[in-house]
DSSP file (Angstrom, degrees, kcal/mol; ACC not computed):
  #  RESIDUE AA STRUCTURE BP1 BP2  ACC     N-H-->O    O-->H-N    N-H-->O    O-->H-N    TCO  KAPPA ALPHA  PHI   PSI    X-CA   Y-CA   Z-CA
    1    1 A X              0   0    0      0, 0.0     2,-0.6     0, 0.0     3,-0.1   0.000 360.0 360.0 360.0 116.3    0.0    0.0    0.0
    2    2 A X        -     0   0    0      1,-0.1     3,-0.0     3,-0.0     0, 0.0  -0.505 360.0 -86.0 -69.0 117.1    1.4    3.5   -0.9
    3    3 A X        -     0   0    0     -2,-0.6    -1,-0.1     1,-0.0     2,-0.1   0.324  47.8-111.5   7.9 128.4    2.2    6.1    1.0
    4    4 A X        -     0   0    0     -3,-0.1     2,-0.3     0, 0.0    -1,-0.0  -0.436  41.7-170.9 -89.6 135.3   -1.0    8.5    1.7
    5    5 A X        -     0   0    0      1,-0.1    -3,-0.0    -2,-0.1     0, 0.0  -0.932  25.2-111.0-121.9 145.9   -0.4   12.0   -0.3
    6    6 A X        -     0   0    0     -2,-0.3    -1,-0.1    41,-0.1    42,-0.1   0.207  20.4-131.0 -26.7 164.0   -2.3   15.3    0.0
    7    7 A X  S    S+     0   0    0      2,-0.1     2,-0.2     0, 0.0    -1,-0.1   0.521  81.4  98.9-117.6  -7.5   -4.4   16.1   -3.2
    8    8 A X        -     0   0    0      1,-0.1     2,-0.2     2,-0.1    -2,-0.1  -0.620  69.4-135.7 -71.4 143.6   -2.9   19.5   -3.0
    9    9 A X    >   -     0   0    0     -2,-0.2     3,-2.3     1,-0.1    -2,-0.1  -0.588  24.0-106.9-107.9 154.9    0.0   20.5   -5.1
   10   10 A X  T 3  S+     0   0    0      1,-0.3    -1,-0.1    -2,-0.2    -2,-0.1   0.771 114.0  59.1 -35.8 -30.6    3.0   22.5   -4.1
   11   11 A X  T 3  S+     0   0    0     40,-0.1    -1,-0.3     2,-0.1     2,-0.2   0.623  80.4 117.9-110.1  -9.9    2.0   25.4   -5.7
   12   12 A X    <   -     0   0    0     -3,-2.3    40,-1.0    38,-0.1     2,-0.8  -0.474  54.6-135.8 -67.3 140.3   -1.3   26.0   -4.0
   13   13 A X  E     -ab  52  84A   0     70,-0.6    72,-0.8    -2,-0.2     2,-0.5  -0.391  17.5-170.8 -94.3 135.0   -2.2   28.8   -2.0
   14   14 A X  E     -a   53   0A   0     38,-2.2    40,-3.3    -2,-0.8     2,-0.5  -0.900  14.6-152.6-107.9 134.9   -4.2   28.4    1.5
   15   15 A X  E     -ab  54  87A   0     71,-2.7    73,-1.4    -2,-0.5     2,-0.4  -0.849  11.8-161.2-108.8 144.3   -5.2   31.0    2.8
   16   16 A X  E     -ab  55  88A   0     38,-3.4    40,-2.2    -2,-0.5     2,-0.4  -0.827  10.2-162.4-114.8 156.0   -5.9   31.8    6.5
   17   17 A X  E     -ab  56  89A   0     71,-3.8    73,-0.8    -2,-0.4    40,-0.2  -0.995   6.4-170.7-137.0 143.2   -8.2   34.9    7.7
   18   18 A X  E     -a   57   0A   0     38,-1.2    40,-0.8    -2,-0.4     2,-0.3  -0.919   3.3-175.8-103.1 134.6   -8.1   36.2   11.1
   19   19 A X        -     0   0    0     38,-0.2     2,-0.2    13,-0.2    40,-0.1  -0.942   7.2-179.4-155.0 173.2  -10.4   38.7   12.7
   20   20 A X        -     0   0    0     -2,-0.3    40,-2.6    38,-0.1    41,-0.4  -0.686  11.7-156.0-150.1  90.3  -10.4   40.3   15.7
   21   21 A X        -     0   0    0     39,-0.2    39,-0.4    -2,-0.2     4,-0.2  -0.248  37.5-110.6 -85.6 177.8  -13.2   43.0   17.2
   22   22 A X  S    S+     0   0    0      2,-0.2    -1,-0.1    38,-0.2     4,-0.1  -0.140 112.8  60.2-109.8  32.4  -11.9   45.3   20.0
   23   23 A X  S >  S+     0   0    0      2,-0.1     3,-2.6     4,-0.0     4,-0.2   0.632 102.6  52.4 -90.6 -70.5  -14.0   43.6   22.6
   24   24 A X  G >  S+     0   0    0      1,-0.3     3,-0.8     2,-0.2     7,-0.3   0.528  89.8  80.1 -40.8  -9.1  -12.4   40.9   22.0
   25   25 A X  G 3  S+     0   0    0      1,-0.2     3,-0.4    -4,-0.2    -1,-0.3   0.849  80.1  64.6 -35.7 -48.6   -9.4   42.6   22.4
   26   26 A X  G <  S+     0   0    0     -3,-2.6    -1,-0.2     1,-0.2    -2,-0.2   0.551  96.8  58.6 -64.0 -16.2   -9.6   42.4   26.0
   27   27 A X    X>  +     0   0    0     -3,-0.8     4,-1.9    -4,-0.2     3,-1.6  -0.559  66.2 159.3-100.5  58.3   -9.3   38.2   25.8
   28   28 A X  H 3>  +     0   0    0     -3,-0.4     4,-2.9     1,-0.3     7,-0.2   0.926  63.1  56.7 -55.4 -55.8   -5.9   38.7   24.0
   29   29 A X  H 34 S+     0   0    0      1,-0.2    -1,-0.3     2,-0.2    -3,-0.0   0.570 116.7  29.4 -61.6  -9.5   -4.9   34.9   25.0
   30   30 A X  H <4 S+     0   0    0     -3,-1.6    -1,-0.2     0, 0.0    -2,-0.2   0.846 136.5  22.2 -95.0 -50.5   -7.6   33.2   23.6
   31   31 A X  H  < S+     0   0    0     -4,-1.9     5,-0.3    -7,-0.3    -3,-0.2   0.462  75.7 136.7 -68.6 -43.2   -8.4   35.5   20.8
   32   32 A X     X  -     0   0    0     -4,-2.9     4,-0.8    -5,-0.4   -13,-0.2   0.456  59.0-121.8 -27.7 176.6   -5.7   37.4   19.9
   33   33 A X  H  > S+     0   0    0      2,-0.1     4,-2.1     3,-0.1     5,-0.1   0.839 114.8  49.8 -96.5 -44.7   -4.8   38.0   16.2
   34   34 A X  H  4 S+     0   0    0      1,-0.2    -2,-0.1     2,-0.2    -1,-0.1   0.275 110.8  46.1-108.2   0.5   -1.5   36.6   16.9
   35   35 A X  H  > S+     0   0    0     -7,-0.2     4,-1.6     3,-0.1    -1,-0.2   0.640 105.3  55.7 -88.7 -52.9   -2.7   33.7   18.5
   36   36 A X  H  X S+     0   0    0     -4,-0.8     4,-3.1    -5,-0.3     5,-0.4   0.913 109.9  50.6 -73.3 -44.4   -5.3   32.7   16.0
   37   37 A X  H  X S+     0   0    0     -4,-2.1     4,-2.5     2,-0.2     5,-0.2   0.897 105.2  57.6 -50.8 -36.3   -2.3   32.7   13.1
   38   38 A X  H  >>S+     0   0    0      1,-0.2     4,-2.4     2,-0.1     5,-0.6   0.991 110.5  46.9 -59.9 -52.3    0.0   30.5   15.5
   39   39 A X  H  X5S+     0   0    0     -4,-1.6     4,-1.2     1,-0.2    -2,-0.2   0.891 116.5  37.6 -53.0 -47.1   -2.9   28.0   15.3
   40   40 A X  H  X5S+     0   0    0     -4,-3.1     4,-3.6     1,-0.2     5,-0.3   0.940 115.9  56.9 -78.1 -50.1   -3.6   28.1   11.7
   41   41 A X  H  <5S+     0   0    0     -4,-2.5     4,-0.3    -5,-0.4    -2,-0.2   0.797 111.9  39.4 -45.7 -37.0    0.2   28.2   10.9
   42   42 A X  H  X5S+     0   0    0     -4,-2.4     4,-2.5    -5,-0.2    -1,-0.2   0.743 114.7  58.0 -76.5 -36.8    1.0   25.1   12.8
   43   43 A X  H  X<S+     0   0    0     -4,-1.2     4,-3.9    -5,-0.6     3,-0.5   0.996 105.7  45.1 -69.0 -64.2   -2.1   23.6   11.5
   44   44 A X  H  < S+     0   0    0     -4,-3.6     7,-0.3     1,-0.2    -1,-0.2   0.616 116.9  47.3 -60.9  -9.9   -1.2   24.0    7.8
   45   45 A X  H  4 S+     0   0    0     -5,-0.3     4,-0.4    -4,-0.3    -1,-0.2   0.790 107.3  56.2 -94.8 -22.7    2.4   22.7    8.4
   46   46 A X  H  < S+     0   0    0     -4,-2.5    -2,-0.2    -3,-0.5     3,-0.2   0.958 129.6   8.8 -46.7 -77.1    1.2   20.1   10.1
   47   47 A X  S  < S+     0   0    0     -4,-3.9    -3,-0.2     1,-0.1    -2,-0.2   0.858 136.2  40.5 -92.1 -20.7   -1.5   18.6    7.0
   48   48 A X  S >  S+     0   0    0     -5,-0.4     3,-1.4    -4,-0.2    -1,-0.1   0.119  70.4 160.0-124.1  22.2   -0.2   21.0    3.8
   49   49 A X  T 3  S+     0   0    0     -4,-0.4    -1,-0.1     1,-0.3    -2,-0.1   0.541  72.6  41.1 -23.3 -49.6    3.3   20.7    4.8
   50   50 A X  T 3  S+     0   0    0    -42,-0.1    -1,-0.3     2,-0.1     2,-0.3  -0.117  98.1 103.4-109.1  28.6    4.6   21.7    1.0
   51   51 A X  S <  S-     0   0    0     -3,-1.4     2,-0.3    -7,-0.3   -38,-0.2  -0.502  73.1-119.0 -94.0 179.6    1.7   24.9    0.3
   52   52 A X  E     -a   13   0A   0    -40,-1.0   -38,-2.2    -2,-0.3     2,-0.5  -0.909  26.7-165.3-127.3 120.8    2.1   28.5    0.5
   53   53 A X  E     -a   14   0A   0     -2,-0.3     2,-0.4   -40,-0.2   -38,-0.2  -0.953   5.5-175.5-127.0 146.9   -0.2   29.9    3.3
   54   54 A X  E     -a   15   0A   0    -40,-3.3   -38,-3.4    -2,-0.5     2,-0.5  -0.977  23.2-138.9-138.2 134.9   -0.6   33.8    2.9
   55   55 A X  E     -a   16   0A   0     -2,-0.4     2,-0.4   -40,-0.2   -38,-0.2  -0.730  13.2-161.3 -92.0 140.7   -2.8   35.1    6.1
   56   56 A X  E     -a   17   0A   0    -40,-2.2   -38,-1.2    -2,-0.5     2,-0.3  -0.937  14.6-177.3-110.2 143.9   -5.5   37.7    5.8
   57   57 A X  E     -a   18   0A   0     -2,-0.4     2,-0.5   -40,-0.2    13,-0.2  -0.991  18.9-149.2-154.1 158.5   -6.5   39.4    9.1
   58   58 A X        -     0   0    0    -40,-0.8     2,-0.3    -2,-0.3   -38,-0.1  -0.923  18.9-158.1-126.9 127.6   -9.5   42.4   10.2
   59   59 A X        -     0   0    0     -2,-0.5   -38,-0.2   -40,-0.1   -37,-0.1  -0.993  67.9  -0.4 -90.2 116.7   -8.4   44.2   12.9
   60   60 A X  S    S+     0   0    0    -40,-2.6     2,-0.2   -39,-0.4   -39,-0.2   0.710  97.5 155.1  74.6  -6.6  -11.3   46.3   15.3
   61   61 A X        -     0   0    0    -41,-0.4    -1,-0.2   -40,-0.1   -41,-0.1  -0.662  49.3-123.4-100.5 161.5  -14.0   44.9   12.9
   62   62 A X        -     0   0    0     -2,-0.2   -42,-0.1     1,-0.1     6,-0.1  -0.378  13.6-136.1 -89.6-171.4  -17.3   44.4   13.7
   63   63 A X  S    S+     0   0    0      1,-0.1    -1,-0.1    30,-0.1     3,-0.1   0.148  94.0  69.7-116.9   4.0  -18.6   40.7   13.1
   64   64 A X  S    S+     0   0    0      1,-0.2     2,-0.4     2,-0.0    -1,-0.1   0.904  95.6  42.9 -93.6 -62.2  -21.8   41.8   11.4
   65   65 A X        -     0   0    0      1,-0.1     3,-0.4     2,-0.0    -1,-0.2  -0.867  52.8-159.0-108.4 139.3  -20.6   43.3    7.8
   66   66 A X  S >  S+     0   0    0     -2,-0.4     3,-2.2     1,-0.2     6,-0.2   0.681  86.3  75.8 -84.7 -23.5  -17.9   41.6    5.5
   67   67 A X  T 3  S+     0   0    0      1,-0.3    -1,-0.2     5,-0.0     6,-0.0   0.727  92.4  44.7 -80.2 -10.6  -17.6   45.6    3.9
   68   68 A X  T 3  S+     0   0    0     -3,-0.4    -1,-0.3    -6,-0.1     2,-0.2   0.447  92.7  92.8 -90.3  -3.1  -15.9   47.1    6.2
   69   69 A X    <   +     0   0    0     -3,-2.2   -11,-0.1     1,-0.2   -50,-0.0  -0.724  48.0 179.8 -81.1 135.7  -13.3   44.0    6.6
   70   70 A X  S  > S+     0   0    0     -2,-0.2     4,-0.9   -13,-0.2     3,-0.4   0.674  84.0  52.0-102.8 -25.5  -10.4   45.0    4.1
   71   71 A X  T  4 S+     0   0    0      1,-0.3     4,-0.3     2,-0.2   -14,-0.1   0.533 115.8  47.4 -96.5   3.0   -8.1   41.7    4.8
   72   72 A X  T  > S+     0   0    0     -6,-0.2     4,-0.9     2,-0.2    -1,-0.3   0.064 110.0  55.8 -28.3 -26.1  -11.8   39.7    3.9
   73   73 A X  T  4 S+     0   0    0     -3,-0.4     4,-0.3     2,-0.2    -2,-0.2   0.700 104.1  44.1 -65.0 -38.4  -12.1   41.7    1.0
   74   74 A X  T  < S+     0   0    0     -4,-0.9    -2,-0.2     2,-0.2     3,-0.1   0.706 121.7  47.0 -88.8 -26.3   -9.0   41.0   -0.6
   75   75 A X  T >> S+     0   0    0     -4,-0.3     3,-0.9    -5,-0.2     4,-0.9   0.868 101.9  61.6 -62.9 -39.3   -9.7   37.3    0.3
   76   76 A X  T 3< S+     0   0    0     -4,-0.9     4,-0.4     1,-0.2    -1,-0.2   0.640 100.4  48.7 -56.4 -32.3  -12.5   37.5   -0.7
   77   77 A X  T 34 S+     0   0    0     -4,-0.3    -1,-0.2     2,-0.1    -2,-0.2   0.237 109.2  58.9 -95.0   6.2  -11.5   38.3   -4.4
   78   78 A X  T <4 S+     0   0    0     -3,-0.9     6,-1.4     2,-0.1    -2,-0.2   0.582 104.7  40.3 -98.1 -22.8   -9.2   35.6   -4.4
   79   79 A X  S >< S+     0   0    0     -4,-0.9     3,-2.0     4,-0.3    -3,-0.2   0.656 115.0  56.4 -62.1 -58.6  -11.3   32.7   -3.7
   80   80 A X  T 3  S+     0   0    0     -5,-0.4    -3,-0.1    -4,-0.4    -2,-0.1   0.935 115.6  43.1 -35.6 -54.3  -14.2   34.5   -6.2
   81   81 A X  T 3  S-     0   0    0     -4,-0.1    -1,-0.2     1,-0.1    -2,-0.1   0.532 120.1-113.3 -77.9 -33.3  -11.2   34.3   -8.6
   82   82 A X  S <  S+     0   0    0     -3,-2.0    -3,-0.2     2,-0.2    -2,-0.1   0.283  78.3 126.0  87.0  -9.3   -9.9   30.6   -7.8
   83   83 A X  S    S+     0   0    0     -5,-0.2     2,-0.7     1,-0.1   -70,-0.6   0.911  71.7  36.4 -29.8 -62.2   -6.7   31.9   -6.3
   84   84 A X  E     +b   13   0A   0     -6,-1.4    -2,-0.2    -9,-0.1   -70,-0.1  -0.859  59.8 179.2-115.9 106.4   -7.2   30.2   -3.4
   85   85 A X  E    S+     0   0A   0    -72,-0.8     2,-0.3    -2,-0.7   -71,-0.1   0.207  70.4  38.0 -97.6  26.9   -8.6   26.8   -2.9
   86   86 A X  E     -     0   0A   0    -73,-0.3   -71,-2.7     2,-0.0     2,-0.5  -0.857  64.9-166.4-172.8 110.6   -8.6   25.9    0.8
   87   87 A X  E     -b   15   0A   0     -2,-0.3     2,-0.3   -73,-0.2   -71,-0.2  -0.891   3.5-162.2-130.5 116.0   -9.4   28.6    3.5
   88   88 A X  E     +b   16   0A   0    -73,-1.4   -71,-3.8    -2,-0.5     2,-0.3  -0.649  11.9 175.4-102.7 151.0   -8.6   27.9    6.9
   89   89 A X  E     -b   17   0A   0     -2,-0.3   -71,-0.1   -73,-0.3     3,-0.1  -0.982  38.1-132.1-148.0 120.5  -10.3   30.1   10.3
   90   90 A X  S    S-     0   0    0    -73,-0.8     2,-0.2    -2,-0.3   -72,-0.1   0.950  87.1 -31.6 -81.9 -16.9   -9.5   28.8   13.7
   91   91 A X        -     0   0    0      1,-0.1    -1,-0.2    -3,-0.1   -55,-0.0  -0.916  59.2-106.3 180.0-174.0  -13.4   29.3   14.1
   92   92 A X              0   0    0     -2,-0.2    -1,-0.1     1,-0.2    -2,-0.0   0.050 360.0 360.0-119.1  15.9  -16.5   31.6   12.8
   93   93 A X              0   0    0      0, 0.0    -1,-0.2     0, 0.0   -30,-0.1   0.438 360.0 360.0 -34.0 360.0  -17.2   33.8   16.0
């Protein structure tokens, strides 16, 4: 039996989005911006060893409208687009 491979190729991008409201600010260890990227970052070396992972992150936005998000906006036209096939979130709070 041969070796298990990913069906992703080296040259695809995963993308990770972060977001962060300034309430949540105040639960920096749980929440944090910098927190949620360790997670996703470990996560994609973990399974996607040999991808390219470019993070997107909202700072201070609220959780209600995607139009005021800029780093969800430029993700957002990259997935429309097919740029991006695989978008990882450490979760949808």
């Amino acid at each position: 039996m041969g070796k298990h491979t990913n069906d992703l190729t080296l040259t695809q991008e995963i993308a990770g989005y972060c977001r962060i409201s300034f309430d949540e600010e105040l639960d920096r260890d749980n929440t944090s911006i910098e927190n949620q990227k360790k997670i996703i970052e470990e996560f994609v070396k973990a399974k996607f060893p040999t991808c390219k992972l470019s993070i997107y992150e909202d700072r201070d936005r609220s959780g209600y409208t995607f139009e005021q998000r800029e780093g969800y906006q430029q993700l957002s036209k990259k997935l429309m687009n097919g740029d991006i096939s695989v978008l990882i979130v450490k979760d949808f709070s």
